[in-house]
ChimeraX commands (.cxc) that place a marker at each C-alpha (Angstrom):
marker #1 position 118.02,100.30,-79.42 radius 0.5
marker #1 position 119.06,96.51,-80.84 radius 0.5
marker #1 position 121.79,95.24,-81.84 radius 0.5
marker #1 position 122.44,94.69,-85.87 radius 0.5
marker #1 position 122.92,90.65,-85.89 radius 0.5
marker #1 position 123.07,90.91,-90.39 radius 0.5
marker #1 position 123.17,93.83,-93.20 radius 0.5
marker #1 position 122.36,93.23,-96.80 radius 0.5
marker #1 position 122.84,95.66,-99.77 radius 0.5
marker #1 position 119.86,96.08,-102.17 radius 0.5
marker #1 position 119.29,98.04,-104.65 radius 0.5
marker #1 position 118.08,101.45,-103.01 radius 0.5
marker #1 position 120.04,101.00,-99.98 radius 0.5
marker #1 position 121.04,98.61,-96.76 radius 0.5
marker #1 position 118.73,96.28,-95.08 radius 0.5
marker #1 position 119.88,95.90,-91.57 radius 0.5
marker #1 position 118.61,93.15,-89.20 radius 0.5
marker #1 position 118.21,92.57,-85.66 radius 0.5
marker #1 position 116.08,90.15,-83.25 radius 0.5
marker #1 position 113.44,92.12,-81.17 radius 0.5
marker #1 position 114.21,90.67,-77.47 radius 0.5
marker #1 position 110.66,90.30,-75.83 radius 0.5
marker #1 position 109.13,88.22,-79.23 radius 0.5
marker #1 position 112.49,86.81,-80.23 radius 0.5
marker #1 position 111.81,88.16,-83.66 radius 0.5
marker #1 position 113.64,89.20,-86.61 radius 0.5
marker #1 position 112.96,92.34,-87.44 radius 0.5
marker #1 position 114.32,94.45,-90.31 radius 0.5
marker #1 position 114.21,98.27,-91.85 radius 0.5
marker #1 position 115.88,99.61,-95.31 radius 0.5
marker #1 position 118.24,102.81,-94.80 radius 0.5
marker #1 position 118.65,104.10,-98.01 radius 0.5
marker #1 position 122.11,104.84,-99.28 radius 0.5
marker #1 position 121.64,108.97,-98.58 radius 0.5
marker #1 position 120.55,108.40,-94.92 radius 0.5
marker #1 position 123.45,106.32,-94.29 radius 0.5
marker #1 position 125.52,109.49,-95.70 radius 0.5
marker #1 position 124.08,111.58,-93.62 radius 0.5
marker #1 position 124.89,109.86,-90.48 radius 0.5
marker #1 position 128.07,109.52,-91.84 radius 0.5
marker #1 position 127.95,105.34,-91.65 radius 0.5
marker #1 position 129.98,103.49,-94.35 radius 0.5
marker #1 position 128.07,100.84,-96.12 radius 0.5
marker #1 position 131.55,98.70,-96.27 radius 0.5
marker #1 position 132.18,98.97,-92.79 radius 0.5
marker #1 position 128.00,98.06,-91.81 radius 0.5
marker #1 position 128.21,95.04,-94.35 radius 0.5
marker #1 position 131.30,93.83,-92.72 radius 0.5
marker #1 position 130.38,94.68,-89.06 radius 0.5
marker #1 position 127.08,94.67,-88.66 radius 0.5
marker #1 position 127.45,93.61,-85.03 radius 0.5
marker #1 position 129.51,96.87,-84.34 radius 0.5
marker #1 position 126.11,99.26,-84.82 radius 0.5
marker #1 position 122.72,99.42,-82.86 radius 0.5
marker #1 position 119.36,100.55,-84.00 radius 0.5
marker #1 position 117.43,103.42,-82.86 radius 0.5
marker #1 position 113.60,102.99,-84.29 radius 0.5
marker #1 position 112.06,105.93,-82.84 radius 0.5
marker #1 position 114.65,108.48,-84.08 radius 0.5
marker #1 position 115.35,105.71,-87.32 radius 0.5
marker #1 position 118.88,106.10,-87.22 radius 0.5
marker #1 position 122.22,103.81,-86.70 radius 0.5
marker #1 position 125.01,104.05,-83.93 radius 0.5
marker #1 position 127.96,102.70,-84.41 radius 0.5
marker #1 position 128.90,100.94,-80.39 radius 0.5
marker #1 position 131.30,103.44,-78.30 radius 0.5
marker #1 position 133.15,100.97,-77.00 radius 0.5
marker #1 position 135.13,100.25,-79.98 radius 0.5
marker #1 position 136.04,104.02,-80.47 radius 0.5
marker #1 position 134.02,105.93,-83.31 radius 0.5
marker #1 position 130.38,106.58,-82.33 radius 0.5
marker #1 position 127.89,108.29,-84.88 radius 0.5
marker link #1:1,2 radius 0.2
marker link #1:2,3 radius 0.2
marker link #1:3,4 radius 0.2
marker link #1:4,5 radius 0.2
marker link #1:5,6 radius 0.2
marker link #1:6,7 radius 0.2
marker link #1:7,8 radius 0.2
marker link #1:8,9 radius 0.2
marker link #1:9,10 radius 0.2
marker link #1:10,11 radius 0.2
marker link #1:11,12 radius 0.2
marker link #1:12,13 radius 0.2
marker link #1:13,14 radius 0.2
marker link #1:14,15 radius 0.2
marker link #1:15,16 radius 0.2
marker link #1:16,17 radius 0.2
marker link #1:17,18 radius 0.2
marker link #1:18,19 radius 0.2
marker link #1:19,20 radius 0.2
marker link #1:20,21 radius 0.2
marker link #1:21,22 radius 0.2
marker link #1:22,23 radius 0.2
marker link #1:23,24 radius 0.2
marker link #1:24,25 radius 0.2
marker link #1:25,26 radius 0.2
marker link #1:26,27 radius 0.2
marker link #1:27,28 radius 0.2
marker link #1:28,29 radius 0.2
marker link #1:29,30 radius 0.2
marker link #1:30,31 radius 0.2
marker link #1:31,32 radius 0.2
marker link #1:32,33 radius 0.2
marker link #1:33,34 radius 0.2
marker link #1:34,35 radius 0.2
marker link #1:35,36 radius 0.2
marker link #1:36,37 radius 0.2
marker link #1:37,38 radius 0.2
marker link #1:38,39 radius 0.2
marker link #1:39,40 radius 0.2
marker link #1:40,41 radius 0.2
marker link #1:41,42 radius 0.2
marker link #1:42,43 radius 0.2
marker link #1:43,44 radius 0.2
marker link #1:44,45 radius 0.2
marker link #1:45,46 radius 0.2
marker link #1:46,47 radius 0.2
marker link #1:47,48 radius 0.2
marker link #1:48,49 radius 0.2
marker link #1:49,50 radius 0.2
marker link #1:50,51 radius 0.2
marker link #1:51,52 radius 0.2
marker link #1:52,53 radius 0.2
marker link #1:53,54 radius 0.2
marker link #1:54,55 radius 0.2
marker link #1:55,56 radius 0.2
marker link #1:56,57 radius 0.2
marker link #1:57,58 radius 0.2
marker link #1:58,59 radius 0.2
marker link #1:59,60 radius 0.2
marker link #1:60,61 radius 0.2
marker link #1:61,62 radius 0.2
marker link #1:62,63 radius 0.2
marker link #1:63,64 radius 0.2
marker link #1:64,65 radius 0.2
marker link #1:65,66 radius 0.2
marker link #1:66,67 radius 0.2
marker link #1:67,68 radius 0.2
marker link #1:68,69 radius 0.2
marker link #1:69,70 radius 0.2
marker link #1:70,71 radius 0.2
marker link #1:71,72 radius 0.2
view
């Protein structure tokens, strides 16, 4: 999992961004605006707080950090 450094609304959903460790690259993926529903993750709160949610790539889902309280 990585770390969401930026989050950026488009048109068909959020595109969240993070910096792969090993090649020190930014990476990205879209999450459309239903998949964020269903893993109950308010686009608000991910625009604001990016920094508060990981990545998973395998399973292509967000998590939302347990160690400030609510995690998804």
């Amino acid at each position: 999992m990585y770390a969401i450094i930026r989050a950026v609304k488009k048109d068909t959903g959020v595109e969240v961004i993070w910096q792969e460790t090993v090649k020190r690259e930014e990476k990205h993926e879209i999450f459309s605006f239903s998949e964020l529903e269903e893993m109950r993750v308010y686009v608000d709160d991910l625009l604001a707080r990016p920094g508060l949610y990981t990545v998973d790539l395998q399973e292509h889902k967000l998590y939302k950090s347990a160690r400030f309280g609510d995690s998804f």
